[in-house]
C-alpha positions as CSV (number, residue, x, y, z in Angstrom):
1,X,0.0,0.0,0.0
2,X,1.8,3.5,-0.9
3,X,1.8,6.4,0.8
4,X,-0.8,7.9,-1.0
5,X,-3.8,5.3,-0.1
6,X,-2.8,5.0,3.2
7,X,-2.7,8.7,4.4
8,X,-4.8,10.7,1.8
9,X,-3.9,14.2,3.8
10,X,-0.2,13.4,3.8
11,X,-1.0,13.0,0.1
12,X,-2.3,16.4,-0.6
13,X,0.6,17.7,1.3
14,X,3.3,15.9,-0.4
15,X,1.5,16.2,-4.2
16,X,0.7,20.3,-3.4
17,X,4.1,21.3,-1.6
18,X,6.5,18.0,-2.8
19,X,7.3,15.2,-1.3
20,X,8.5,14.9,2.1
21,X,6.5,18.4,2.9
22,X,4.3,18.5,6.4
23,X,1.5,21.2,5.8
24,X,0.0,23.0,3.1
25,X,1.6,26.1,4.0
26,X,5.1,25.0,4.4
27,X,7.5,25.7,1.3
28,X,8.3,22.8,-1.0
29,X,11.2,20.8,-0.1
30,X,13.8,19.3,-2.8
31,X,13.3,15.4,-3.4
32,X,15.0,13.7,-0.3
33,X,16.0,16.6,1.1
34,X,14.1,18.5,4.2
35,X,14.4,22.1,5.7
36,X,16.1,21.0,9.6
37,X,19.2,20.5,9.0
38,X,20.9,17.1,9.9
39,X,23.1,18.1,11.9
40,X,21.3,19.8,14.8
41,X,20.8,16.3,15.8
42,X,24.5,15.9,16.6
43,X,24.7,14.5,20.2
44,X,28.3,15.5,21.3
45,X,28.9,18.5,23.1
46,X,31.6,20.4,20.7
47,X,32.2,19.7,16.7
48,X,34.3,16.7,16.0
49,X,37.4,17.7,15.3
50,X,40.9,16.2,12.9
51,X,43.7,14.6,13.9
52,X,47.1,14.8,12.9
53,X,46.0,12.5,9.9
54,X,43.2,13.5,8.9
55,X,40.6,11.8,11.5
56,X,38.5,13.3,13.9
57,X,38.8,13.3,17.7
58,X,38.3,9.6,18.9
59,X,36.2,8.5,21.9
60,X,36.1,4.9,23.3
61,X,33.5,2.3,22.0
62,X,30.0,2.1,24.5
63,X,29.0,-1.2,25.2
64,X,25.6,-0.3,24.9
65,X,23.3,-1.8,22.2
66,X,21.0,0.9,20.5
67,X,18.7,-1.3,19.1
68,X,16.0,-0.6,22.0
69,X,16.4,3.3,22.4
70,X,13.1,5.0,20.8
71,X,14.8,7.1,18.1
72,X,14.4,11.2,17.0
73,X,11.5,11.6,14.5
74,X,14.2,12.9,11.6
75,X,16.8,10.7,12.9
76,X,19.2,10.2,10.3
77,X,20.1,6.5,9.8
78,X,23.9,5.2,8.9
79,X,22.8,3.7,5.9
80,X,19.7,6.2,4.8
81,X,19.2,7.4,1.2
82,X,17.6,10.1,1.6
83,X,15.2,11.8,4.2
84,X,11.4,13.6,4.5
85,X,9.7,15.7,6.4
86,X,6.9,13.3,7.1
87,X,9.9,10.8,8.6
88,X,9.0,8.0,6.2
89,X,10.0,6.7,2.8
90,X,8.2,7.7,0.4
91,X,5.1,5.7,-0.9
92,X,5.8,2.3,1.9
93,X,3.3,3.1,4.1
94,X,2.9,2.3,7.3
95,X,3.0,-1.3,8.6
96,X,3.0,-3.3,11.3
97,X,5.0,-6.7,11.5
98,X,2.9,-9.4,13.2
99,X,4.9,-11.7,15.0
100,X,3.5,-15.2,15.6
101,X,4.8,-18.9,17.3
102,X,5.3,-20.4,20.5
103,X,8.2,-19.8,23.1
104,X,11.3,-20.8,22.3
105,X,11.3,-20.4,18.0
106,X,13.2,-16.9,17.9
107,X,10.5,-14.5,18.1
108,X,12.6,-11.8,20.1
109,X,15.9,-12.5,18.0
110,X,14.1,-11.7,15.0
111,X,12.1,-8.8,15.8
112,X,15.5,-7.2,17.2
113,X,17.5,-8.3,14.2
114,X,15.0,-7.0,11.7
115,X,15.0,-3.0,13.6
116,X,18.5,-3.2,13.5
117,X,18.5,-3.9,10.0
118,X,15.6,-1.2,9.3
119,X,16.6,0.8,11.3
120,X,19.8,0.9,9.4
121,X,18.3,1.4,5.8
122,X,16.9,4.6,7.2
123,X,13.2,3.5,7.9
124,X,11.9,4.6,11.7
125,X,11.0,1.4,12.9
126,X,10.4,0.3,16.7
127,X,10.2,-3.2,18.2
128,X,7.3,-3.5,20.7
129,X,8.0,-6.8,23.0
130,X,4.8,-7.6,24.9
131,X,6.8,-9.5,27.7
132,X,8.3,-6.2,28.9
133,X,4.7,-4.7,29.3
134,X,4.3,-7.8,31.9
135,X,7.0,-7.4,33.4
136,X,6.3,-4.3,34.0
137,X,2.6,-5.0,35.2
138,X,3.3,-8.5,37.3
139,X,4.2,-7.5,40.4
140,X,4.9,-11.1,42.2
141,X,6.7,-14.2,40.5
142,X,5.8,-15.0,37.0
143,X,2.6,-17.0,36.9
144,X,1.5,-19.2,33.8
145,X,-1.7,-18.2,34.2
146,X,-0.1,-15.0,32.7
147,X,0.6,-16.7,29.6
148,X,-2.5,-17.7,28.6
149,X,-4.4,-16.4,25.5
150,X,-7.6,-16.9,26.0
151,X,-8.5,-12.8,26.5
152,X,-11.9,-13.2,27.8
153,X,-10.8,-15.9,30.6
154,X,-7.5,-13.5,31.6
155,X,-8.0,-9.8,32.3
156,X,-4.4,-9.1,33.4
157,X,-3.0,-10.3,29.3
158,X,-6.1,-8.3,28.2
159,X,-4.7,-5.3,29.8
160,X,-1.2,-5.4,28.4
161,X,-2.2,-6.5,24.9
162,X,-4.0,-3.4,24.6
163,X,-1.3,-1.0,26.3
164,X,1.0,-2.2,23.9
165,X,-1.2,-1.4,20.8
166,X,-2.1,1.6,22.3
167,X,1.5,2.5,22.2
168,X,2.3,1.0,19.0
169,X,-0.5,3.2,17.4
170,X,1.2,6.2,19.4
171,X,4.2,5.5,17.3
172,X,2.5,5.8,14.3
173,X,0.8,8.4,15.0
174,X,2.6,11.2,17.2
175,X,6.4,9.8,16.5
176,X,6.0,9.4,12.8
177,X,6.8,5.9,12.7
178,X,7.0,3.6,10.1
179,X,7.5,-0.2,10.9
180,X,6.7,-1.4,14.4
181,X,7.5,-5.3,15.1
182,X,5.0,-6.6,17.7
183,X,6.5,-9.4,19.4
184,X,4.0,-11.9,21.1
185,X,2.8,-15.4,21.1
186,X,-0.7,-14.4,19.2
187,X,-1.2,-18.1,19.6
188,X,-5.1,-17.8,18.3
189,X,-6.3,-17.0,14.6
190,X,-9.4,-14.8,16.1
191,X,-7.0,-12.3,17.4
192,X,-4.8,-12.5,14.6
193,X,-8.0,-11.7,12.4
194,X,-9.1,-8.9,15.1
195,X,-5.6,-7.4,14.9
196,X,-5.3,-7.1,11.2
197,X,-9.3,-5.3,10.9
198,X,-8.1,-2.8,13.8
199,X,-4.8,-2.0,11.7
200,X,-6.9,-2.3,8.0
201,X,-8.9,0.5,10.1
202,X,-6.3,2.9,10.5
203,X,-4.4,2.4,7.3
204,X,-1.7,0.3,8.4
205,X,-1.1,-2.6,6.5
206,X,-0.4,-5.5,8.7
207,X,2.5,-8.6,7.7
208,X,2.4,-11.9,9.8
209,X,5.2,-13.6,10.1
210,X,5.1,-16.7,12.3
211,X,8.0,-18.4,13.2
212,X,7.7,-22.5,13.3
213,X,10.6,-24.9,14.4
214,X,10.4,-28.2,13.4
215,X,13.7,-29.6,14.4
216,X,13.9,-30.2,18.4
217,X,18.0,-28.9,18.3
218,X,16.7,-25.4,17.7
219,X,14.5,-25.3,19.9
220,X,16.6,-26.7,23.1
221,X,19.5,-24.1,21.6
222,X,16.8,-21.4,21.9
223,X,16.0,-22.1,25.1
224,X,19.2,-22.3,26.6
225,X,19.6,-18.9,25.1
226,X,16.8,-17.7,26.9
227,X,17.6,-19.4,30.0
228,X,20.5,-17.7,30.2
229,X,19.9,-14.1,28.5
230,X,16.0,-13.6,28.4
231,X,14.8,-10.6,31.5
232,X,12.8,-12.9,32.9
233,X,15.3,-15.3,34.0
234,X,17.6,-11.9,35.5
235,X,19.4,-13.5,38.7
236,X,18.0,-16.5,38.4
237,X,20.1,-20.7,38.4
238,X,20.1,-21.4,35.0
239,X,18.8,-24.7,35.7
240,X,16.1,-23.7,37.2
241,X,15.2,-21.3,34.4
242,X,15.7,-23.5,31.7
243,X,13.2,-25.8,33.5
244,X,10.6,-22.8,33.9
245,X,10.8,-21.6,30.3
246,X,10.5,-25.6,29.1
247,X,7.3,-25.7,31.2
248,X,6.0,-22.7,29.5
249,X,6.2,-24.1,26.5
250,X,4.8,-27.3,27.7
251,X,1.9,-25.0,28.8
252,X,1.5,-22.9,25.9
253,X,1.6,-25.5,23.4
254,X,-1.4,-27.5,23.5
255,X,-3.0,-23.5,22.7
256,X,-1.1,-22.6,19.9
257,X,-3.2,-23.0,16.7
258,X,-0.6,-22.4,13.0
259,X,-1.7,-19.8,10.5
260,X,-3.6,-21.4,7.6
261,X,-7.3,-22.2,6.4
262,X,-8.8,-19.3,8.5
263,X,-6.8,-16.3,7.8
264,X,-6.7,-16.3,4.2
265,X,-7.2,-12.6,3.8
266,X,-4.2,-12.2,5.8
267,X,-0.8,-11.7,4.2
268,X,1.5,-13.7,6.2
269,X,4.8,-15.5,6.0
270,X,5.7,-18.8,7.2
271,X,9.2,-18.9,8.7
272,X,10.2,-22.2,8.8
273,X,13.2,-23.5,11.4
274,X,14.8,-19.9,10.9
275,X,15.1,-19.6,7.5
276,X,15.4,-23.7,6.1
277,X,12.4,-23.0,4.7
278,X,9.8,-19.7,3.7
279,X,6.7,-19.6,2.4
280,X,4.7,-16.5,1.4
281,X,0.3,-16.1,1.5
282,X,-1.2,-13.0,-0.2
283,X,2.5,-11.9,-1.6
284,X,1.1,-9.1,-3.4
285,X,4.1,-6.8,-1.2
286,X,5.5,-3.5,-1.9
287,X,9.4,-2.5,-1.7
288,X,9.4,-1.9,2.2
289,X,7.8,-5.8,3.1
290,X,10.3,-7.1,-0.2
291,X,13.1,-5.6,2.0
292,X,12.0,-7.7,5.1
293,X,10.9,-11.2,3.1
294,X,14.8,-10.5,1.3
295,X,16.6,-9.9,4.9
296,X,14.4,-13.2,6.2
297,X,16.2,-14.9,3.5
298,X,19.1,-14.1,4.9
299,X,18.9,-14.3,8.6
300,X,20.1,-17.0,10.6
301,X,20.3,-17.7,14.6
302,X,23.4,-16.3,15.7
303,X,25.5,-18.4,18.8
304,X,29.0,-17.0,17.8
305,X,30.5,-13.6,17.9
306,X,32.4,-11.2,15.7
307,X,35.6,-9.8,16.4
308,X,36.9,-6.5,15.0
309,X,40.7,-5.8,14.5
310,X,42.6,-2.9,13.4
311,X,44.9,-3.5,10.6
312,X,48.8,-2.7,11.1
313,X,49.6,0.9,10.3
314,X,46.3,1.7,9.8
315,X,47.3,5.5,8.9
316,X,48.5,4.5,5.7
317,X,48.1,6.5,2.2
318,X,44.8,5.3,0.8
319,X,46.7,4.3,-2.0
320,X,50.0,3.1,-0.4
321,X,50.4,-1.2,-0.5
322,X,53.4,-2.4,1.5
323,X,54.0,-5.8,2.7
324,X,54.1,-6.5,6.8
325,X,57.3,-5.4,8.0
326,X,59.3,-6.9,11.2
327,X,57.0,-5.1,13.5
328,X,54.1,-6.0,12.0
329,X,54.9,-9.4,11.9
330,X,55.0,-9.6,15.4
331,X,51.3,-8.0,15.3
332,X,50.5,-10.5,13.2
333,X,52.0,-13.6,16.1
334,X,50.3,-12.1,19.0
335,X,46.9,-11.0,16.9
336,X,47.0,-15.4,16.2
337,X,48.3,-16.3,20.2
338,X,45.1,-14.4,21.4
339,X,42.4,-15.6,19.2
340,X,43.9,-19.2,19.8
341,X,43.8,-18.5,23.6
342,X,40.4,-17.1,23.8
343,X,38.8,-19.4,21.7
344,X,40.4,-22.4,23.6
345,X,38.6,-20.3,26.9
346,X,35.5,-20.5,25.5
347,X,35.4,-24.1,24.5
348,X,36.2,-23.4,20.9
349,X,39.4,-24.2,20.3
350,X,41.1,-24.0,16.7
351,X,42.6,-27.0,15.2
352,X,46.0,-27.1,13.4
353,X,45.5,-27.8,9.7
354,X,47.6,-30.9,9.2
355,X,46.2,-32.8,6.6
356,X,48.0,-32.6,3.4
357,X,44.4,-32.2,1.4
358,X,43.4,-29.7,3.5
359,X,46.9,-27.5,3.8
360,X,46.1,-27.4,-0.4
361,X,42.9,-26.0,-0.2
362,X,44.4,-23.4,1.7
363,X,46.8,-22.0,-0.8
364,X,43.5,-21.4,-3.1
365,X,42.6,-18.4,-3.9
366,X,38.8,-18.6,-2.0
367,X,38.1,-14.6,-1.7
368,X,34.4,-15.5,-3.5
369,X,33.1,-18.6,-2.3
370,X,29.9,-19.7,-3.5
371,X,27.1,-17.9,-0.9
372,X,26.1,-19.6,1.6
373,X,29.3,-21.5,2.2
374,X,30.8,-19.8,4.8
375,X,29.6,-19.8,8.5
376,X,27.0,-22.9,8.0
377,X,27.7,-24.3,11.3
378,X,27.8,-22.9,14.6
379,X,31.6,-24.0,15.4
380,X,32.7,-22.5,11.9
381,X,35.3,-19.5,12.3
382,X,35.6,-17.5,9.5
383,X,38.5,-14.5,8.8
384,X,37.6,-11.5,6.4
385,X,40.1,-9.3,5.5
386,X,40.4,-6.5,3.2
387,X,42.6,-6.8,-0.3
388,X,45.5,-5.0,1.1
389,X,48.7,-6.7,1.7
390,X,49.0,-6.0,5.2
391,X,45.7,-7.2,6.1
392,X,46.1,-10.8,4.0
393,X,49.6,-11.2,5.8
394,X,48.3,-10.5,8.7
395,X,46.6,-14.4,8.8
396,X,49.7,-16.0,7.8
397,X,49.8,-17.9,10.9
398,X,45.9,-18.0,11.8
399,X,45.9,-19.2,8.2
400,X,47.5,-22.6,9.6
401,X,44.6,-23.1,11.9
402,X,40.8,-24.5,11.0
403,X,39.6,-21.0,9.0
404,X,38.1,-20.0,6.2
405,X,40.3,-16.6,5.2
406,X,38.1,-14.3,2.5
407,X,39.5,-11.2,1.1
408,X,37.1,-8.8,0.6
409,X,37.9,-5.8,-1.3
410,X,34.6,-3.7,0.1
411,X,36.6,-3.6,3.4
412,X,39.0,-1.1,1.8
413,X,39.4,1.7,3.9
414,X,37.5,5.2,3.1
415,X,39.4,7.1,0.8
416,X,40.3,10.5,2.6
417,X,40.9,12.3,-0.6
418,X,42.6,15.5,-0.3
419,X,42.6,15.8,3.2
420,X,45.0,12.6,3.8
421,X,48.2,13.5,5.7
422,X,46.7,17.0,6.9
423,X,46.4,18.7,10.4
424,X,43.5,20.7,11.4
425,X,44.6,23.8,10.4
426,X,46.1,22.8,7.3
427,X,42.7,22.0,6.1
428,X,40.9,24.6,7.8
429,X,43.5,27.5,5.8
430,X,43.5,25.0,2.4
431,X,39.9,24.3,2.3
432,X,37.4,26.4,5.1
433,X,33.9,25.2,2.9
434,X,35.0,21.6,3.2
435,X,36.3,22.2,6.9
436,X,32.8,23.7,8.0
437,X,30.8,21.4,6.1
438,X,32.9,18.7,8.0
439,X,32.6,19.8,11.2
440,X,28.9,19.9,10.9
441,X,28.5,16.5,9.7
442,X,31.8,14.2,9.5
443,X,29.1,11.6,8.9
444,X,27.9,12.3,5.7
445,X,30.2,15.0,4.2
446,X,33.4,14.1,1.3
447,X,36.9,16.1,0.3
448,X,37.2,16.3,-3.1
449,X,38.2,12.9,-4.3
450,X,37.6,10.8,-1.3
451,X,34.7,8.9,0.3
452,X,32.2,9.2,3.6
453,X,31.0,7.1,6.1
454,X,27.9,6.9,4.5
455,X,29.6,5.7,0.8
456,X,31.4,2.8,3.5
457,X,27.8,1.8,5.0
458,X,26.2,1.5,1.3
459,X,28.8,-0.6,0.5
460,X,29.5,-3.0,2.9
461,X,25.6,-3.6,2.9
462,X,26.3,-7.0,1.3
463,X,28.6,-8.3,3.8
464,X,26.4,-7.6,5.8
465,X,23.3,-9.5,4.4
466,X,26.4,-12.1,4.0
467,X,27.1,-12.1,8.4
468,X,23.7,-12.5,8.7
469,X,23.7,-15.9,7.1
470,X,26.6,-17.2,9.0
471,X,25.8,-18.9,12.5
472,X,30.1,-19.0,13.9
473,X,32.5,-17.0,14.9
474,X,33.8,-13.9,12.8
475,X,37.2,-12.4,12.6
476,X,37.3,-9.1,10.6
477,X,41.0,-7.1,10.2
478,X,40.6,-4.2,8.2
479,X,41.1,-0.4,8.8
480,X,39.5,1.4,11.7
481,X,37.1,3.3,9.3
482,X,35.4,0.5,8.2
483,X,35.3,-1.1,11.8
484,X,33.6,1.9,12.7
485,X,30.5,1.4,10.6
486,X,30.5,-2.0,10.8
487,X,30.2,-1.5,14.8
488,X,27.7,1.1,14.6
489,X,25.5,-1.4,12.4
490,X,26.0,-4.6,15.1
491,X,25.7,-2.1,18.4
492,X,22.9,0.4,16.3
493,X,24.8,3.6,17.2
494,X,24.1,7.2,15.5
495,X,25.6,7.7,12.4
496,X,27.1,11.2,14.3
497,X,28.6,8.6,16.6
498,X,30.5,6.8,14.0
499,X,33.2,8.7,12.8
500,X,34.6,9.1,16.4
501,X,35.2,5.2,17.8
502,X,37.8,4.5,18.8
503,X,39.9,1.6,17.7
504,X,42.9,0.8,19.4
505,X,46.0,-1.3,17.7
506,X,46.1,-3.6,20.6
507,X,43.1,-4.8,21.7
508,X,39.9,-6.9,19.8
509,X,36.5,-6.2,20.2
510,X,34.0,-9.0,20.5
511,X,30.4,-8.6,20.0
512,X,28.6,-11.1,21.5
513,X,25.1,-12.0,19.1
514,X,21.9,-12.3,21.8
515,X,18.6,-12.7,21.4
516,X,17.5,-9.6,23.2
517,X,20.5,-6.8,22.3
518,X,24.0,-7.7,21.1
519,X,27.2,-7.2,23.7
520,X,30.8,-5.9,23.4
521,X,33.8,-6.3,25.1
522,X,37.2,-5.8,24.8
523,X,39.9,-8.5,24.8
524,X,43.4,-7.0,25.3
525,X,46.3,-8.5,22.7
526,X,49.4,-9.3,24.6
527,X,52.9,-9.5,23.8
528,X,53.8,-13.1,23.1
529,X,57.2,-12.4,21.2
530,X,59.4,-13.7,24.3
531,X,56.7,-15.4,26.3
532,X,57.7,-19.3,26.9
533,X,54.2,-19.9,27.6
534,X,53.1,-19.1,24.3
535,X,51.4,-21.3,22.2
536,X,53.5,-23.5,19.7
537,X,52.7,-21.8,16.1
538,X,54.0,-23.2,12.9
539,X,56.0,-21.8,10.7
540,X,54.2,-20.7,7.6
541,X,57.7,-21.9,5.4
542,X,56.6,-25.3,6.6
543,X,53.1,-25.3,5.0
């Protein structure tokens, strides 16, 4: 449904003063362009100023996830194409995303994963989880009396199912919302039916996507996840959580009735044990719901991590390609000893590579493996690195170990044009325009020949699409410009925030993939050079 049949004043508005415009009287705005500046929504305190190479002041990373935080009515997103007045893309409409399935079948992940991924794209979207409205409300110890959907037998659920439509239509309405994700059991087809007439009322078209698991794995992976991340379970034995969430299942179950004969007005989407399997009802979508079936395609349960690494002499000429040198060798030693030490701490350890078979299939050139290769199982570890020489040498001795090593050349790091090499007040003397403009938005704004954050974030959108197919562990090395926007997609940060992390040369940064919001921490690299206790690596001559 466009824009135009779902909000026939917005219409007049947008066809009278051009598109993106918010009353009749206001002046028309240039296409994807709109009258408050972008800027004014800058968070920091004092403009963002250069380093000596051409950088901007640096702040350290917040471990923080984003994805929950209701967002500014013209909030620019990292990856946005253009903006409106109105707050919305042009001719998507407004929809609501339905979710559907029993405890346990990745409800939550997905709602969270698919506002991140929105949210990035540019389109205001808001996830609205109904168990947070009874937590909220329950004042005692979970009941599963609270669980259960029959409405008319269970006043309390009645009461929170309609505060949290109440807000959802608030978002719609007052905070110019575009996509909210309702997250809830909506075990029965009678209030799946009732929910879609209330939205049809208001102009909102309404997607269903229910979530089935088939394979008991998933499911006892799911809820060990929950056991041991889900707010419900906050200070609580994980055995004894595990236990309560199995039992609500057990409870819920008998309930649950699958979408089918008695919703076919509905347009709904079977998701089937995460992605194995998707089938579409009443597919007649526009471009905004073909984003979210093509990112369903693509999405996977996550139970491994990825890492981020700054390359050796990241302040490099854009242009400049020189091998590792002694130094950076030794980077490249203690980068390996500490992915091999961690992983062994968490239970994954890395296997030498010593059969003969296998040490040939690592001297092939593998930089574009078939998709859907990479990262199939949840043990896989997977390297990604840009095409520059010291980022590939940098795995010469990770490269001996059970990895997949891809060379990616959209993790090249953003061109700084003109500006490379110069202080502060070299460029604010040589080019004040570009220095102001900067300043005001070091997001979005280019020198003359060079590239933004924002060229960075449209291009790395396929990896992207690519990590969320992969289920492992993720290693990327590549220059600190690129970490930063890859960060800011996985931790949702402001695209203002971006272009001032801070990535040091000896540490990694982990984010940890939950159901609820994503994690970081920091893991230190230490010197091994002259540390007997380090472990034994081989020599890449003896490969």
């Amino acid at each position: 449904m466009s824009a135009i049949d779902s909000d026939p004043e917005q219409a007049e508005i947008e066809l009278v003063n051009g598109f993106g415009a918010d009353s009749l009287e206001s002046t028309p705005v240039p296409h994807g362009r709109r009258t408050t500046k972008r800027w004014s929504f800058h968070n920091h305190g004092k403009p963002v100023l250069f380093d000596k190479s051409g950088g901007n002041t640096k702040r350290r990373l917040s471990d923080i996830d984003m994805v929950h935080k209701e967002i500014d009515p013209f909030h620019i997103s990292p990856a946005q194409l253009y903006s409106t007045e109105s707050g919305r893309l042009f001719h998507a409409g407004k929809i609501c995303i339905v979710l559907c399935g029993l405890p346990g079948r990745g409800k939550t992940h997905l709602a969270v994963s698919l506002t991140r991924y929105l949210r990035w794209l540019g389109v205001k979207t808001h996830s609205f989880h109904l168990g947070n409205y009874r937590r909220a409300k329950a004042e005692a110890d979970l009941d599963f009396e609270l669980f259960m959907p029959r409405v008319e037998d269970n006043a309390f659920r009645q009461n929170i199912v309609g505060e949290c439509i109440d807000d959802i239509l608030h978002f719609f309405e007052n905070d110019k919302g575009q996509v909210a994700i309702y997250d809830a059991v909506n075990a029965l087809p009678e209030h799946r039916l009732e929910l879609n007439d209330k939205f049809a009322q208001l102009n909102i078209q309404a997607l269903f996507i229910e979530s089935l698991v088939t394979e008991d794995q998933i499911i006892s992976k799911n809820v060990e996840q929950a056991a041991r991340s889900s707010p419900d379970y906050k200070n609580w034995d994980y055995a004894k959580a595990y236990k309560d969430y199995s039992d609500r299942i057990k409870v819920l179950t008998p309930y649950y009735l699958e979408m089918g004969d008695l919703e076919t007005k509905l347009s709904y989407i079977k998701f089937i044990n995460f992605g194995e399997r998707i089938e579409l009802h009443n597919s007649n979508y526009g471009y905004l719901i073909q984003k979210v079936v093509f990112y369903l395609m693509n999405s996977r349960i996550k139970s491994g991590s990825v890492f981020f690494a700054r390359c050796y002499k990241n302040d490099l000429d854009f242009s400049f390609d020189p091998p590792l040198d002694s130094d950076g060798d030794v980077y490249a030693k203690n980068l390996t000893e500490t992915i091999l030490r961690y992983m062994k701490k968490q239970g994954k350890p890395l296997s030498l590579v010593s059969d003969r078979k296998d040490k040939e299939a690592l001297s092939l050139d593998q930089r574009h493996p078939t998709a859907g290769v990479d990262g199939t199982s949840h043990d896989s570890f997977v390297v990604w690195t840009s095409v520059k020489q010291r980022t590939i040498q940098a795995t010469k001795y990770l490269s001996q170990y059970t990895t997949n090593i891809r060379h990616r050349i959209q993790l090249a790091q953003k061109n700084p044009g003109v500006a490379f090499g110069m202080t502060e007040e070299e460029i604010k003397k040589e080019f004040p325009t570009d220095y102001e403009n900067f300043v005001k938005d070091p997001y979005h704004h280019r020198f003359s020949r060079a590239e933004s954050y924002h060229d960075l974030a449209i291009k790395i959108e396929p990896l992207i699409l690519e990590m969320e197919r992969m289920s492992g562990d993720i290693l990327i090395i590549a220059d600190e410009t690129v970490l930063r926007v890859f960060y800011g997609y996985l931790m949702s940060c402001n695209c203002y925030d971006i272009p001032s992390l801070n990535f040091a040369t000896d540490e990694i940064i982990e984010i940890k993939f939950n159901a609820y919001y994503n994690s970081a921490k920091v893991i230190p690299i230490k010197d091994f050079s002259s540390s007997a206790n380090a472990l034994a690596l081989v020599s890449p001559e003896s490969l």
